[in-house]
DSSP file (Angstrom, degrees, kcal/mol; ACC not computed):
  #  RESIDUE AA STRUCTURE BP1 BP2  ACC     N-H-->O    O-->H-N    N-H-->O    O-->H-N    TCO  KAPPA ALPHA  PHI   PSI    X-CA   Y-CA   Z-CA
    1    1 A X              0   0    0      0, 0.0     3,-0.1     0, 0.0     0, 0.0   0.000 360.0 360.0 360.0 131.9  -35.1    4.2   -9.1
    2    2 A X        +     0   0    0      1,-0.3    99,-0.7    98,-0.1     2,-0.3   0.806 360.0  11.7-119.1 -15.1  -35.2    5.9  -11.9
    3    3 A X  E     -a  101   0A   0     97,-0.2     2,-0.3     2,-0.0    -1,-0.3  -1.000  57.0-129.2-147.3 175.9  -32.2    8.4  -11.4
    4    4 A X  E     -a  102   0A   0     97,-2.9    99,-2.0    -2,-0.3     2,-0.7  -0.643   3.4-164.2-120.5 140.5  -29.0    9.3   -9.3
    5    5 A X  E     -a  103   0A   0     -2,-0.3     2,-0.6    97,-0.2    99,-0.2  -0.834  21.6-166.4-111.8  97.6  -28.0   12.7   -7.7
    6    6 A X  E     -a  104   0A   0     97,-3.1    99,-4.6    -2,-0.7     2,-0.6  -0.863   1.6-160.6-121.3 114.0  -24.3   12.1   -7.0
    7    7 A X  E     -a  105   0A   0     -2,-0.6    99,-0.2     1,-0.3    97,-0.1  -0.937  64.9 -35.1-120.3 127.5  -23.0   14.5   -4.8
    8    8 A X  S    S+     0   0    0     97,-3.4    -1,-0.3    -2,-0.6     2,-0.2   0.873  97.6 171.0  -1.6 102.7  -19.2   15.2   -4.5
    9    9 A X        -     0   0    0     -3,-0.1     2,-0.3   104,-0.1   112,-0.1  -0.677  29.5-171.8-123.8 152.9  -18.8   11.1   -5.1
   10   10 A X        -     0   0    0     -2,-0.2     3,-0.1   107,-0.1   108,-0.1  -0.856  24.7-144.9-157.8 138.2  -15.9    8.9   -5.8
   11   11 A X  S    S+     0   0    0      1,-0.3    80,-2.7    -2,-0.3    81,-0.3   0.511  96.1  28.4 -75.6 -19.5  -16.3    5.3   -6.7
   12   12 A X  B     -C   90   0B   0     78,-0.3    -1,-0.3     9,-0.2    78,-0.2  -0.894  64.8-163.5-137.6 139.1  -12.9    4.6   -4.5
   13   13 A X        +     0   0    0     73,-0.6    10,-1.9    76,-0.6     2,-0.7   0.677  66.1  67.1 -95.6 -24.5  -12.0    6.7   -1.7
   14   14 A X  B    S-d   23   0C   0     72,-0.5    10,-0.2    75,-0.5    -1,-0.1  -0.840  86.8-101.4-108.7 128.0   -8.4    5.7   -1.3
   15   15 A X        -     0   0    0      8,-3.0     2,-0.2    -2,-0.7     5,-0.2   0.126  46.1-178.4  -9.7 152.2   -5.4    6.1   -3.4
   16   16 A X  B >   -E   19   0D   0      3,-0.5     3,-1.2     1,-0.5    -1,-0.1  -0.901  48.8 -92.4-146.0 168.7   -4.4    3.1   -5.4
   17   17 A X  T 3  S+     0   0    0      1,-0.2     2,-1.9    -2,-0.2    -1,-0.5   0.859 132.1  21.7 -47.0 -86.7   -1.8    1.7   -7.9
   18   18 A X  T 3  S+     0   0    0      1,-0.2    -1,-0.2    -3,-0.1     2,-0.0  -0.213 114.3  84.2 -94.3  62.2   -4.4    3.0  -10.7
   19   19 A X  B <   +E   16   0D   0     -2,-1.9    -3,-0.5    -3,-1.2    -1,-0.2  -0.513  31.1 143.8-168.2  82.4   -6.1    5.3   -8.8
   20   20 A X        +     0   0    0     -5,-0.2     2,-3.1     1,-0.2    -5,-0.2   0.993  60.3  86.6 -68.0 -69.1   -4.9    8.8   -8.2
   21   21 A X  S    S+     0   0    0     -7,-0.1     2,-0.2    92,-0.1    -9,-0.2  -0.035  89.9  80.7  -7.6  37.2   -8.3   10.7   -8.1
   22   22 A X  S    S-     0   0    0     -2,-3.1    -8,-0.2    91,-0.1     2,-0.1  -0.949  89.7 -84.8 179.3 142.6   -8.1    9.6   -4.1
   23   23 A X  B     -d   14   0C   0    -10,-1.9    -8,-3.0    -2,-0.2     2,-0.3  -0.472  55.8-106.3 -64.4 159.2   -6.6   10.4   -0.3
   24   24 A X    >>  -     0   0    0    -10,-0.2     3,-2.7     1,-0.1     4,-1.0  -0.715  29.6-126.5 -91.6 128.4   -3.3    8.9    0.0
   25   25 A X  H >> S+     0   0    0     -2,-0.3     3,-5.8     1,-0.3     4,-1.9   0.964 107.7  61.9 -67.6 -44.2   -4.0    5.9    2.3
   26   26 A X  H 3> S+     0   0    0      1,-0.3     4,-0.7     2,-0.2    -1,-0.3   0.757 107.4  42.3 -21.6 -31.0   -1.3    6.9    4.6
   27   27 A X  H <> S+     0   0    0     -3,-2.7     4,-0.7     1,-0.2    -1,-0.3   0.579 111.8  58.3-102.9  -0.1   -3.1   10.0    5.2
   28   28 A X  H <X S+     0   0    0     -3,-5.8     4,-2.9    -4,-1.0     5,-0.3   0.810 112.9  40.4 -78.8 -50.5   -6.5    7.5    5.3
   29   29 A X  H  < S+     0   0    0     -4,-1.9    -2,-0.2     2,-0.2    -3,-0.2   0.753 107.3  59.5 -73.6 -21.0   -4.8    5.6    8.2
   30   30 A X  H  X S+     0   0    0     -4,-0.7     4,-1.2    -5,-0.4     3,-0.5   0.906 107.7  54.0 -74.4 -40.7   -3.4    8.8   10.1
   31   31 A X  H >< S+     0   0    0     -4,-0.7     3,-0.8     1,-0.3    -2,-0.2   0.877 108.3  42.9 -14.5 -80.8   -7.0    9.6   10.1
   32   32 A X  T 3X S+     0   0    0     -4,-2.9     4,-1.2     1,-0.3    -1,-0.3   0.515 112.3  58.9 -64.3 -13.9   -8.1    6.3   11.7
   33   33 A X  T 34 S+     0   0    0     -3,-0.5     4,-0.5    -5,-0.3    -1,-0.3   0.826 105.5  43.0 -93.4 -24.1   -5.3    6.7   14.0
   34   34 A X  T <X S+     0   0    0     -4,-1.2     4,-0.8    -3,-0.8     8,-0.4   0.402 105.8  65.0 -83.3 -15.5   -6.3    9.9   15.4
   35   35 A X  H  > S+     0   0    0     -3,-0.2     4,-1.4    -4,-0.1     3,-0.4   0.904 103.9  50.2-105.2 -77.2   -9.8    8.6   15.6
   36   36 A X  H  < S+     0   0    0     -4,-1.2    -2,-0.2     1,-0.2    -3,-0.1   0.637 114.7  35.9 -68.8 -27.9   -8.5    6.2   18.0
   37   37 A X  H  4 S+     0   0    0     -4,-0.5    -1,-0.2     1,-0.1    -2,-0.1   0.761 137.5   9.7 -86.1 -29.6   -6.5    8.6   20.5
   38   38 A X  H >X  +     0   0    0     -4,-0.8     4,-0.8    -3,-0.4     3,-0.5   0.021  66.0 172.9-164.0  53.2   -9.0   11.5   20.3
   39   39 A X  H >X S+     0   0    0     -4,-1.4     4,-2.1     1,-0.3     3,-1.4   0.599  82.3  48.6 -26.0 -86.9  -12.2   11.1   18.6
   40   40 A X  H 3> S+     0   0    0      1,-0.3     4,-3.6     2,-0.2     5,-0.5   0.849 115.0  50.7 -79.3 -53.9  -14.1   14.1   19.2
   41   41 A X  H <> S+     0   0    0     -3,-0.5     4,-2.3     2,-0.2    -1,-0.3   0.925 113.1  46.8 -26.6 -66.5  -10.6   16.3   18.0
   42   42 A X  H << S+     0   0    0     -3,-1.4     4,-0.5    -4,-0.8     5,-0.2   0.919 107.5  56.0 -75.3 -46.1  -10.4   14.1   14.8
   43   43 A X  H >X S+     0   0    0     -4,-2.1     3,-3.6     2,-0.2     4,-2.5   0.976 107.9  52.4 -21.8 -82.9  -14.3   14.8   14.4
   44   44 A X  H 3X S+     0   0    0     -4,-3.6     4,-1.2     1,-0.4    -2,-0.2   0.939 116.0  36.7 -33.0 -52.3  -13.4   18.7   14.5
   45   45 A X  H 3< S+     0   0    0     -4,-2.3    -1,-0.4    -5,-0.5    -2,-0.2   0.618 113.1  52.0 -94.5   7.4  -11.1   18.5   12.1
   46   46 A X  H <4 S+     0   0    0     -3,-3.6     4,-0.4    -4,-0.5     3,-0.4   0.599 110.1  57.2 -92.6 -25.1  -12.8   15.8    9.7
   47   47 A X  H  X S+     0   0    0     -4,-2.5     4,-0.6    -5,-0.2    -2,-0.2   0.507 103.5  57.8 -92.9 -21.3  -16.0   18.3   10.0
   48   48 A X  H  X S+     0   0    0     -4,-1.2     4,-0.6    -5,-0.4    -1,-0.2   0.802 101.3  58.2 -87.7  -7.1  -13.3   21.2    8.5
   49   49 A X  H  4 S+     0   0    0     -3,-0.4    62,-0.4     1,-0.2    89,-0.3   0.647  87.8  63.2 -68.0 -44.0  -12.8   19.4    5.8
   50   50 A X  H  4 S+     0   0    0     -4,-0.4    88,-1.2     1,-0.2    89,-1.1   0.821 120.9  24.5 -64.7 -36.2  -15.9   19.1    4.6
   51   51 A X  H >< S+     0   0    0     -4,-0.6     3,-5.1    87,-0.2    -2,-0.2   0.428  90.8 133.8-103.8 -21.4  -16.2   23.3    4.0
   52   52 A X  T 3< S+     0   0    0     -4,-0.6    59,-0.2     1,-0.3    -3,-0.1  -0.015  79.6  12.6 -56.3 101.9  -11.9   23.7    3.7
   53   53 A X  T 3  S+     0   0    0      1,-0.2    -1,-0.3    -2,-0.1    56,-0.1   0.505  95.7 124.4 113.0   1.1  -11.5   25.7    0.8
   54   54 A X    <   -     0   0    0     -3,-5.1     3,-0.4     1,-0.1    -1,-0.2  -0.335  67.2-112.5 -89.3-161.4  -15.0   27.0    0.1
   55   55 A X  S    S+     0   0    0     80,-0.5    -1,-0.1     1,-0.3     2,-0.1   0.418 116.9  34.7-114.7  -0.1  -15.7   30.7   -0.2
   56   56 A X  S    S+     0   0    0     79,-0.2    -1,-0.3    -5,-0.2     4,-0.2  -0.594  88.5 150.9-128.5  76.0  -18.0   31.5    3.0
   57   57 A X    >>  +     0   0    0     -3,-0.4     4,-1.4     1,-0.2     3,-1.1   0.992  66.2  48.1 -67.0 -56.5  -15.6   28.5    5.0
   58   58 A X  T 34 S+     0   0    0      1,-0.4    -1,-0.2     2,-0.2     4,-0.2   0.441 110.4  48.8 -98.8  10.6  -15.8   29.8    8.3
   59   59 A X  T 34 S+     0   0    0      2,-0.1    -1,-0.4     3,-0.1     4,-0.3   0.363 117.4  44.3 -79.6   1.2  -19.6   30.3    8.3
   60   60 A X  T X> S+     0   0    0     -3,-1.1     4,-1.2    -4,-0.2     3,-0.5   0.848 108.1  53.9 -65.1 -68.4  -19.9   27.0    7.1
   61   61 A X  T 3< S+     0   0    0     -4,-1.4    -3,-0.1     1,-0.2    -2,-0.1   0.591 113.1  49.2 -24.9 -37.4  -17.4   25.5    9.5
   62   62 A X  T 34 S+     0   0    0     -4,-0.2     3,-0.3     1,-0.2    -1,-0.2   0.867 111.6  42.4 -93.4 -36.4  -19.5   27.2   12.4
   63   63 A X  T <> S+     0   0    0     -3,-0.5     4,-1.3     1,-0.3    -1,-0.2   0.669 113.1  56.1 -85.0 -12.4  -23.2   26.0   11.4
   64   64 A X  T  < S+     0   0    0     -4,-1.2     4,-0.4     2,-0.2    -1,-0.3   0.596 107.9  46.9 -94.0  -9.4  -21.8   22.7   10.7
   65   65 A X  T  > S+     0   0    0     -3,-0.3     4,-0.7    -5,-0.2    -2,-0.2   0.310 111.4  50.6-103.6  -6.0  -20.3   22.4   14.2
   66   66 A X  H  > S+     0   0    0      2,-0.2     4,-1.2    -4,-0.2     3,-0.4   0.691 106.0  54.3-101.8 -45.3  -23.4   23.6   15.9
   67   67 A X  H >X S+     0   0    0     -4,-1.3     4,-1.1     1,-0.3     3,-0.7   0.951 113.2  47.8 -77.3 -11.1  -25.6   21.1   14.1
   68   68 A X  H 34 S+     0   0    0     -4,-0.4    -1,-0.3     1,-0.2     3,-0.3   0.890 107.1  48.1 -95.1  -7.5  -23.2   18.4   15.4
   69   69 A X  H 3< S+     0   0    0     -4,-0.7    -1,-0.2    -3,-0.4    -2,-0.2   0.487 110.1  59.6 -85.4  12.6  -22.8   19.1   18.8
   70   70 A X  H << S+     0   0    0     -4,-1.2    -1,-0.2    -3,-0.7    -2,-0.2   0.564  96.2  57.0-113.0  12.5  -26.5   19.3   18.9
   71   71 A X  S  < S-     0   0    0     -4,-1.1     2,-0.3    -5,-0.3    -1,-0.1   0.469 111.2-108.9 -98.5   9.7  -27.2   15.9   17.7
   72   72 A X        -     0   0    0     -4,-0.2     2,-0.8     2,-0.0    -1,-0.3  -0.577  51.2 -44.2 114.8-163.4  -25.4   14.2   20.4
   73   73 A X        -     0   0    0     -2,-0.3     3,-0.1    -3,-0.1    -4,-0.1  -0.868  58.3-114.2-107.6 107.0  -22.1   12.2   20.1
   74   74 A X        -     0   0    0     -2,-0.8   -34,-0.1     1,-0.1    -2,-0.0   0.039  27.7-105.2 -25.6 125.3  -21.3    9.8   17.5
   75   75 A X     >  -     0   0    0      1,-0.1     4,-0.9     2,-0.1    -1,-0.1  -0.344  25.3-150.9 -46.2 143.9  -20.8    6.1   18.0
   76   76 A X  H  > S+     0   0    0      2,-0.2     4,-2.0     3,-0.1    -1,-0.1   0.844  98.3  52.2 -68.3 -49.5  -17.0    5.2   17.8
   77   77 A X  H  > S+     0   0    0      2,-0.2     4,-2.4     1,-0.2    -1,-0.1   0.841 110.1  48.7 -87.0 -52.9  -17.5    1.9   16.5
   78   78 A X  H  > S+     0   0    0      2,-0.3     4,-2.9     1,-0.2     5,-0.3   0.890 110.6  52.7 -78.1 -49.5  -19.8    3.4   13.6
   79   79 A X  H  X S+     0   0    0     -4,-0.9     4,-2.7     1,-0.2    -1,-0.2   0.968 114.0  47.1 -38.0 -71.2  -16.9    6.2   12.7
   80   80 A X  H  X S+     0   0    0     -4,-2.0     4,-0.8     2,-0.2    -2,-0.3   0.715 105.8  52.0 -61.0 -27.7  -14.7    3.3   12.5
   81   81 A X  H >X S+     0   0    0     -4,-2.4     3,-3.7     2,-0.2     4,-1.5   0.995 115.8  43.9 -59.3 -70.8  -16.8    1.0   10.3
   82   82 A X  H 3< S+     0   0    0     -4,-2.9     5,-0.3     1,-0.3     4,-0.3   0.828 106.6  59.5 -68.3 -22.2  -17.2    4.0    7.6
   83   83 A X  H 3X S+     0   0    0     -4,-2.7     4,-1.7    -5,-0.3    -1,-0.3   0.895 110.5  43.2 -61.6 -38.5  -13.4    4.7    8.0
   84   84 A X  H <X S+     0   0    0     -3,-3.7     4,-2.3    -4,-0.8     5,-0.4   0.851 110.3  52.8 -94.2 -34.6  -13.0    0.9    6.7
   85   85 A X  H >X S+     0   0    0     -4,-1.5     3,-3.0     1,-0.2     4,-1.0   0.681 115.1  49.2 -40.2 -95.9  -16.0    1.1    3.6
   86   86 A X  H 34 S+     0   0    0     -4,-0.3   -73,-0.6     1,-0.3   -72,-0.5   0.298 117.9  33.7  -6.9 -63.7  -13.7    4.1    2.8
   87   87 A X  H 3< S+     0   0    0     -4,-1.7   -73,-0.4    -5,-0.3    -1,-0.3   0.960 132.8  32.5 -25.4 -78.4  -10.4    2.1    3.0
   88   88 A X  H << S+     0   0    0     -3,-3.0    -2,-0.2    -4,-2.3    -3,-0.2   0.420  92.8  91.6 -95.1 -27.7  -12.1   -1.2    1.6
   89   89 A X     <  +     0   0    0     -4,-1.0   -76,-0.6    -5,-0.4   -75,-0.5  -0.651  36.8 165.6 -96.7 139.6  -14.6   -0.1   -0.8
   90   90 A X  B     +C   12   0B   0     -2,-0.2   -78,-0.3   -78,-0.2     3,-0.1  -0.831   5.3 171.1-148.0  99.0  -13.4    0.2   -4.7
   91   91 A X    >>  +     0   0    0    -80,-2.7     4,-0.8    -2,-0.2     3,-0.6   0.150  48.7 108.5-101.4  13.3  -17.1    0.5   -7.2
   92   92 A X  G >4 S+     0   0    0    -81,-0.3     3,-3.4     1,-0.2     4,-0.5   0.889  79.3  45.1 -57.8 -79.0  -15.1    1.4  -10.4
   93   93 A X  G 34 S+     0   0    0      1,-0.3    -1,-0.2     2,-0.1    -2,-0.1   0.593 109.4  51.9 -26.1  -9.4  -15.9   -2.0  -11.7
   94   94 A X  G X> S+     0   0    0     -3,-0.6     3,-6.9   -83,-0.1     4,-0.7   0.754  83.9  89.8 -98.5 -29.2  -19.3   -2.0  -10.9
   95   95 A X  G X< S+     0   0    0     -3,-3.4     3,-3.5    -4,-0.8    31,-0.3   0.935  77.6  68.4 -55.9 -47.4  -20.4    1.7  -12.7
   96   96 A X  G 34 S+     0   0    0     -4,-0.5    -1,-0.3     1,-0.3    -2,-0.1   0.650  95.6  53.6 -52.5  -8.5  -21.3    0.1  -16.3
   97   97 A X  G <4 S+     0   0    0     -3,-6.9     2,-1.1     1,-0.0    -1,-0.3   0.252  83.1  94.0-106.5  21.5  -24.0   -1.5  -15.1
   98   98 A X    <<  +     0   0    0     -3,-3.5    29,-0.4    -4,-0.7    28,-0.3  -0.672  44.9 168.0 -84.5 101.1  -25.7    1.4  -13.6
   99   99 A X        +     0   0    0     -2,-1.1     2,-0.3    27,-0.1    -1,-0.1   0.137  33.9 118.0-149.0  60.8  -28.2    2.9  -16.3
  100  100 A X  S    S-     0   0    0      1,-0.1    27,-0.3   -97,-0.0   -97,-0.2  -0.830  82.5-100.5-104.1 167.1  -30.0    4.9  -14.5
  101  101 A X  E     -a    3   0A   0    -99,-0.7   -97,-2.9    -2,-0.3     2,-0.6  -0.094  48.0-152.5 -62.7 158.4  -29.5    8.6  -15.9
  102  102 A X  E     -ab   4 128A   0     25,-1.6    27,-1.7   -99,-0.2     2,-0.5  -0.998  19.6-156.1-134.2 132.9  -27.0   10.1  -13.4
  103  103 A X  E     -ab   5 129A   0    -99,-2.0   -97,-3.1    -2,-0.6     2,-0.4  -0.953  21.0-162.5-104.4 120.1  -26.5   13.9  -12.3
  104  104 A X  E     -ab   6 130A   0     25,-0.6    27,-4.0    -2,-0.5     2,-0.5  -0.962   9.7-178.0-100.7 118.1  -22.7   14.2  -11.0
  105  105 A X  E     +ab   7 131A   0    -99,-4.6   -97,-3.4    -2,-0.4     2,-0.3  -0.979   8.6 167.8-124.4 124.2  -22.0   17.3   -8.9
  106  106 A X  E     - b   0 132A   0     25,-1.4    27,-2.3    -2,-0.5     2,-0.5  -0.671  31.8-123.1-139.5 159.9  -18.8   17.9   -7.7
  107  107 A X  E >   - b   0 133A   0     -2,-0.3     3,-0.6    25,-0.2    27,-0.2  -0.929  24.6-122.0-134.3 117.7  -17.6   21.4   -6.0
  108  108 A X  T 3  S+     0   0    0     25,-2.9     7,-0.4    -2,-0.5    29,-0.1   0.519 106.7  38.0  19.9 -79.5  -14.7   23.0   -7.6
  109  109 A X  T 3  S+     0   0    0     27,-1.8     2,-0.5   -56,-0.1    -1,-0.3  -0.309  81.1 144.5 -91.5  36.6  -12.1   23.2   -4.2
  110  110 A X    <   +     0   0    0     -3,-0.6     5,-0.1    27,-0.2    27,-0.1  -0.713  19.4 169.9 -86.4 117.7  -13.3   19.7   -2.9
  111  111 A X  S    S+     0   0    0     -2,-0.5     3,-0.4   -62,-0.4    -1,-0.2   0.840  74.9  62.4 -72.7 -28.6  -10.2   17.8   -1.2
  112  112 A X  S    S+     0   0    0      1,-0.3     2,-0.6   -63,-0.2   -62,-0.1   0.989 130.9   3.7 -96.3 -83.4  -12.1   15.0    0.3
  113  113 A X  S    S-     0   0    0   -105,-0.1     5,-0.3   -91,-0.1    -1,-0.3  -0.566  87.8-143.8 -99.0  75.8  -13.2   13.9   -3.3
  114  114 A X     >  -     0   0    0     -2,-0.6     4,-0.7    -3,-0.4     3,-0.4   0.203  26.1-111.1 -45.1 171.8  -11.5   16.1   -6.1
  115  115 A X  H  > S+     0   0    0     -7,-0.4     4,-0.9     1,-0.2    -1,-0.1   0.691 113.6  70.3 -75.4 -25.2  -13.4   16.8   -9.0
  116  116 A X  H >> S+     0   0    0      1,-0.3     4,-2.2     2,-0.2     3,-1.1   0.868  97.3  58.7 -58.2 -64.1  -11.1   14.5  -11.4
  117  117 A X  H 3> S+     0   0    0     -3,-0.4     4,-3.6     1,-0.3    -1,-0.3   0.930 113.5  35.0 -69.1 -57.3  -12.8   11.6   -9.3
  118  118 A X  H 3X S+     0   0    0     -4,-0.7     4,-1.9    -5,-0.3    -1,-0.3   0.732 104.2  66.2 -74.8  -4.5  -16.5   13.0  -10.6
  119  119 A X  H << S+     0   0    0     -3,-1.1    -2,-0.2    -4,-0.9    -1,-0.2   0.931 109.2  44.1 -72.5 -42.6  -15.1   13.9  -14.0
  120  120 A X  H >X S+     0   0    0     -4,-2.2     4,-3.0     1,-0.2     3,-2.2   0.932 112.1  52.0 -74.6 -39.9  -14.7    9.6  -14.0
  121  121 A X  H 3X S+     0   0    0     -4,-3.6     4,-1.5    -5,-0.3    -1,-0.2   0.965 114.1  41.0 -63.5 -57.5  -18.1    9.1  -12.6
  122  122 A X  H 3< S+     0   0    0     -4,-1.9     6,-0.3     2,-0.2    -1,-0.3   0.494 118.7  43.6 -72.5  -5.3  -19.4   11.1  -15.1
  123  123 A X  H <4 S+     0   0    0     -3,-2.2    -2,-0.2     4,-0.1    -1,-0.2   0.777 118.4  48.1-110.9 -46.3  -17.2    9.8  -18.1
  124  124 A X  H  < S+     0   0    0     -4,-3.0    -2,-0.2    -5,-0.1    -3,-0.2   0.901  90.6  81.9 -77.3 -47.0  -17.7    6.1  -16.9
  125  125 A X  S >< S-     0   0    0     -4,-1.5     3,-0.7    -5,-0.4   -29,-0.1  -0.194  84.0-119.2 -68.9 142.5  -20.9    5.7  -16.3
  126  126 A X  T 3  S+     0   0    0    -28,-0.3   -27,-0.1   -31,-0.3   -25,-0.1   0.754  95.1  11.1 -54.3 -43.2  -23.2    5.1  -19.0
  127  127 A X  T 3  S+     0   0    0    -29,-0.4   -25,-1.6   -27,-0.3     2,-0.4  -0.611  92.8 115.2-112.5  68.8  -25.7    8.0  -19.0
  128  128 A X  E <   -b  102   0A   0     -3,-0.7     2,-0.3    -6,-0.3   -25,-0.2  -0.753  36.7-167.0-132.6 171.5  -24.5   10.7  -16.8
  129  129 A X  E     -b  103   0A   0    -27,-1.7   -25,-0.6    -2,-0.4     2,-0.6  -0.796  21.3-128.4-135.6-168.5  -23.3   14.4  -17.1
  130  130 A X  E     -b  104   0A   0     -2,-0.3     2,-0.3   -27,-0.1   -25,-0.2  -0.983   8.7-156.3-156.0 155.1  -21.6   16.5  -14.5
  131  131 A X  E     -b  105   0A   0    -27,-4.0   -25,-1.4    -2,-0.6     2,-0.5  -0.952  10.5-157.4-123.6 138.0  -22.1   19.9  -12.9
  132  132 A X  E     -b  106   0A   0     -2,-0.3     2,-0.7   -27,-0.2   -25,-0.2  -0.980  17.5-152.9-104.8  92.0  -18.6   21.8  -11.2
  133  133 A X  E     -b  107   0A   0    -27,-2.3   -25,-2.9    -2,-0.5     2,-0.6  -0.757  18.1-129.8 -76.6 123.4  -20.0   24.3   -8.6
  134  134 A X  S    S+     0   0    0     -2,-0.7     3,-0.1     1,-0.2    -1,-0.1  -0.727  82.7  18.3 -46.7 104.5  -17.8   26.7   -8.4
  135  135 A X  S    S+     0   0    0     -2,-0.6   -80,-0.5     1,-0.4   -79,-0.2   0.084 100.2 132.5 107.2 -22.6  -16.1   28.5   -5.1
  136  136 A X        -     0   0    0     -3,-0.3   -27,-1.8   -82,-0.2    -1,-0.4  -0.202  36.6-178.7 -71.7 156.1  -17.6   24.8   -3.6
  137  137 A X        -     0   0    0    -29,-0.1     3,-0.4   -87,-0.1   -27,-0.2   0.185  67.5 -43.6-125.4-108.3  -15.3   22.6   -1.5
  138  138 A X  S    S+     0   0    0    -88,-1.2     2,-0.6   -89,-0.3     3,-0.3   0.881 131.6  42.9-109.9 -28.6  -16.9   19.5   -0.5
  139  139 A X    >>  +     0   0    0    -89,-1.1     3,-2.5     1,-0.2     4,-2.3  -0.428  56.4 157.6 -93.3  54.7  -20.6   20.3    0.7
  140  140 A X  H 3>  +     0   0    0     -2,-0.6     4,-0.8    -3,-0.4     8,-0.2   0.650  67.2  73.4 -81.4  -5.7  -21.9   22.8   -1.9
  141  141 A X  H 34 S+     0   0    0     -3,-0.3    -1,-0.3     2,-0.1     8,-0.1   0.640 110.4  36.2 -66.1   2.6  -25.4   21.9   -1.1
  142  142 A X  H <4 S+     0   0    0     -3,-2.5     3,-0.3     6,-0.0    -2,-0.2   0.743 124.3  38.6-114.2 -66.5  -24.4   24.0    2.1
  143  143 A X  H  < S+     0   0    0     -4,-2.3     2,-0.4     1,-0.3    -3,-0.2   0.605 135.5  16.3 -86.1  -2.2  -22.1   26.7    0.5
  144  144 A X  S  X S+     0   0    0     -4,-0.8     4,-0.7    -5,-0.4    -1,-0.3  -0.781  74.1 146.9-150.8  82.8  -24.1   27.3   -2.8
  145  145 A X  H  >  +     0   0    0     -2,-0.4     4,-1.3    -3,-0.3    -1,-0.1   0.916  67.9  61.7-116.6  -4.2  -27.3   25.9   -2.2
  146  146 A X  H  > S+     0   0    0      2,-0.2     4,-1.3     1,-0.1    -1,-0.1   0.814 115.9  36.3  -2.9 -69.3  -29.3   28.3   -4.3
  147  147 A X  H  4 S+     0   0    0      2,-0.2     4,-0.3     3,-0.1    -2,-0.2   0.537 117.3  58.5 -78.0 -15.3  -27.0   26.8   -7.5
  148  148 A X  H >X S+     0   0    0     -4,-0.7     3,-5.5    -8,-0.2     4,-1.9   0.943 113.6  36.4 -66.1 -87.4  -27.2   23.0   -5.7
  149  149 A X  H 3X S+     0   0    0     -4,-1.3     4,-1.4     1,-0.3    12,-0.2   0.441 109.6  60.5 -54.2 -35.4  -30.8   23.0   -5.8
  150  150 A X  H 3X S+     0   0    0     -4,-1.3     4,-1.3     2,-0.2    -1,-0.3   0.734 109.8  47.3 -59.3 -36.3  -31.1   24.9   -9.3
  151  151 A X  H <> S+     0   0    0     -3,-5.5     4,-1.8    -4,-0.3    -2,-0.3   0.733 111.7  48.2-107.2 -18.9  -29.1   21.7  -10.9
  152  152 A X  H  X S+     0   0    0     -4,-1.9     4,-1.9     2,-0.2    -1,-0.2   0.917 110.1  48.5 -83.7 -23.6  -31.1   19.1   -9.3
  153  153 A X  H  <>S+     0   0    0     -4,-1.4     5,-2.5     2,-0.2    -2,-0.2   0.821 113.8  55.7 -55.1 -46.6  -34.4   20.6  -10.2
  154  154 A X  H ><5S+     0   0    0     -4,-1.3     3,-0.7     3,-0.2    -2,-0.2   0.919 110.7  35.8 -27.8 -72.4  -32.9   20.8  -13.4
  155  155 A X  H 3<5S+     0   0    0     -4,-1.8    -2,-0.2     1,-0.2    -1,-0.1   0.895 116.5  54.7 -66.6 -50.5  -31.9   17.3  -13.9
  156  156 A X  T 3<5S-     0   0    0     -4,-1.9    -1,-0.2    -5,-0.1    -2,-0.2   0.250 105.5-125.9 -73.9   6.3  -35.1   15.8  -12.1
  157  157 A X  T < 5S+     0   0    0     -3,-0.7     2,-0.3     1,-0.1    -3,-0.2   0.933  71.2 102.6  64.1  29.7  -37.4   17.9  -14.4
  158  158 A X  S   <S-     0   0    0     -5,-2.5     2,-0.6    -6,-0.1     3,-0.2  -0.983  77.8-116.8-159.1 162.7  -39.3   19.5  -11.8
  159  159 A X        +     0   0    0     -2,-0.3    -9,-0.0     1,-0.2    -5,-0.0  -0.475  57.2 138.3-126.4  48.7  -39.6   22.9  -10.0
  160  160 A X        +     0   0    0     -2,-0.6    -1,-0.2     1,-0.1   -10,-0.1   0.792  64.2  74.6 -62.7 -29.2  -38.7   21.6   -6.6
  161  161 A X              0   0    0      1,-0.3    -1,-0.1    -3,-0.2   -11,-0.1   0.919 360.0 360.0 -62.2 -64.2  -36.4   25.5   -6.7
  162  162 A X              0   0    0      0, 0.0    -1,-0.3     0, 0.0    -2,-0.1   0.573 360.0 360.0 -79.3 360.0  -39.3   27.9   -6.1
């Protein structure tokens, strides 16, 4: 592998003593808790999240809810494993040995991972830069993919665009 596309990324996904940049686990665990009473509900709303706050939301919101009810129903078990990476997983420590060149792209309005989280990925890591889409929340390869697609062709040297 000879470089990274990091797309709205965080190296830990929950809040910590020294680690703001992050959901508040309380609000990690209400999550999981809601998961547990009423899966396909918590789905809905984990799937608004992903577009909340971008600037075409609810045509986002809509095509992203069609392509999941038409790929079937999610595993429970599988929801709940990535719900514990998320918990459990903290890669700060790890980033300085990464050195392959790194493109960080982060969207503006993102809640899920704020941009302050890719501002570190981009600052910690040994060779990397970072791109801020604007108007993007957390899936700007979706809401901007014109300007997505422009900055990875960019970075990869190649005319993947046209």
């Amino acid at each position: 592998m000879k470089r990274l596309v990091l797309v709205t990324s965080t190296p830990c996904f929950a809040q910590r003593a020294d680690w703001h940049c992050a959901i508040a686990g309380d609000v990690l665990q209400e999550f999981a808790s809601a998961l547990e009473q009423n899966y396909p509900l918590t789905l809905k709303r984990f799937i608004a999240l992903q577009v909340r706050g971008s600037e075409n939301e609810r045509a986002l919101l809509q095509a992203l809810r069609e392509r999941m009810s038409s790929s079937g129903e999610p595993d429970l078990a599988a929801l709940r494993g990535g719900l514990e990476i998320l918990r459990d997983t903290d890669l700060r420590g790890n980033l300085a040995q990464i050195a392959q060149s790194a493109l960080v792209i982060a969207g503006e309005r993102d809640t899920l991972t704020p941009p302050a989280a890719s501002a570190y990925l981009a600052q910690t890591l040994p060779d990397a830069r970072m791109v801020e889409i604007r108007g993007a929340a957390h899936a700007p390869f979706l809401s901007h993919p014109d300007e997505f697609v422009k900055c990875v062709a960019d970075f990869l040297g190649s005319e993947i665009a046209g």
